[in-house]
C-alpha positions as CSV (number, residue, x, y, z in Angstrom):
1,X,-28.3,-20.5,22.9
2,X,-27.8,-22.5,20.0
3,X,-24.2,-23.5,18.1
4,X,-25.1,-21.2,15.3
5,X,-25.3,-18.0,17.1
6,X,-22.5,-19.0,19.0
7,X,-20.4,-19.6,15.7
8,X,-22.2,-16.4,14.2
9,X,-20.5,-14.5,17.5
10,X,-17.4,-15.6,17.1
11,X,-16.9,-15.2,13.4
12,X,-18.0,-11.3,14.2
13,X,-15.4,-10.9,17.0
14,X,-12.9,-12.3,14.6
15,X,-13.6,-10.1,11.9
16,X,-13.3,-7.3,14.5
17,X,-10.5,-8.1,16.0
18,X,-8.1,-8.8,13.1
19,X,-9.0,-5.6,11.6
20,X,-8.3,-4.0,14.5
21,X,-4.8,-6.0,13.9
22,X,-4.7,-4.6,10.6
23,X,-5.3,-1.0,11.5
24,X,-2.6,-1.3,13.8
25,X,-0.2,-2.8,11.4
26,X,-1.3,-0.1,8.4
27,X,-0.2,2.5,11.1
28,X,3.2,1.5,11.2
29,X,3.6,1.3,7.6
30,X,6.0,3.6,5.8
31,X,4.8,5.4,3.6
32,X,8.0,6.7,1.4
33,X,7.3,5.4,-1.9
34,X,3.5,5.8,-1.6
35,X,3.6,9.4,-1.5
36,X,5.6,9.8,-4.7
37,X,3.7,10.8,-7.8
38,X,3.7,8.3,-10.5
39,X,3.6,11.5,-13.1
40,X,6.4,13.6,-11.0
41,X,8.7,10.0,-11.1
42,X,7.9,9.6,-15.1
43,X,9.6,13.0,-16.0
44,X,12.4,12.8,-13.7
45,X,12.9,9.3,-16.0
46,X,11.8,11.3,-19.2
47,X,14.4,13.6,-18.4
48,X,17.7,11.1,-17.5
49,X,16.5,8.7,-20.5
50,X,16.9,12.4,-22.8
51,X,20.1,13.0,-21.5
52,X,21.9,9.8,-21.8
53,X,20.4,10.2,-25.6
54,X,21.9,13.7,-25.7
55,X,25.0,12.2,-24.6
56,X,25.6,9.1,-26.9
57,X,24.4,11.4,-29.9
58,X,27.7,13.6,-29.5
């Protein structure tokens, strides 16, 4: 076997293996703030930014 199917092997076993690492890694990943919906967070800020208006207006 030549070196360049031996490097072309071991390139594809890296590739395989580290995103088998990163599969692993992603799984233990919290996902708090990923499931919150950018929309659902800009009223809730819609909402405190009118009240502190509604407040220094009186």
């Amino acid at each position: 076997m030549n070196w360049t199917a031996l490097f072309i092997i071991v390139v594809v076993l890296g590739v395989i293996v580290s995103n088998i690492m990163l599969l692993k890694y992603s799984a233990k990943m919290s996902l708090k703030n990923v499931n919150q919906d950018p929309i659902e967070k800009a009223k809730e800020t819609l909402k405190t930014r009118e009240g502190v208006q509604d407040k220094s207006d009186t």
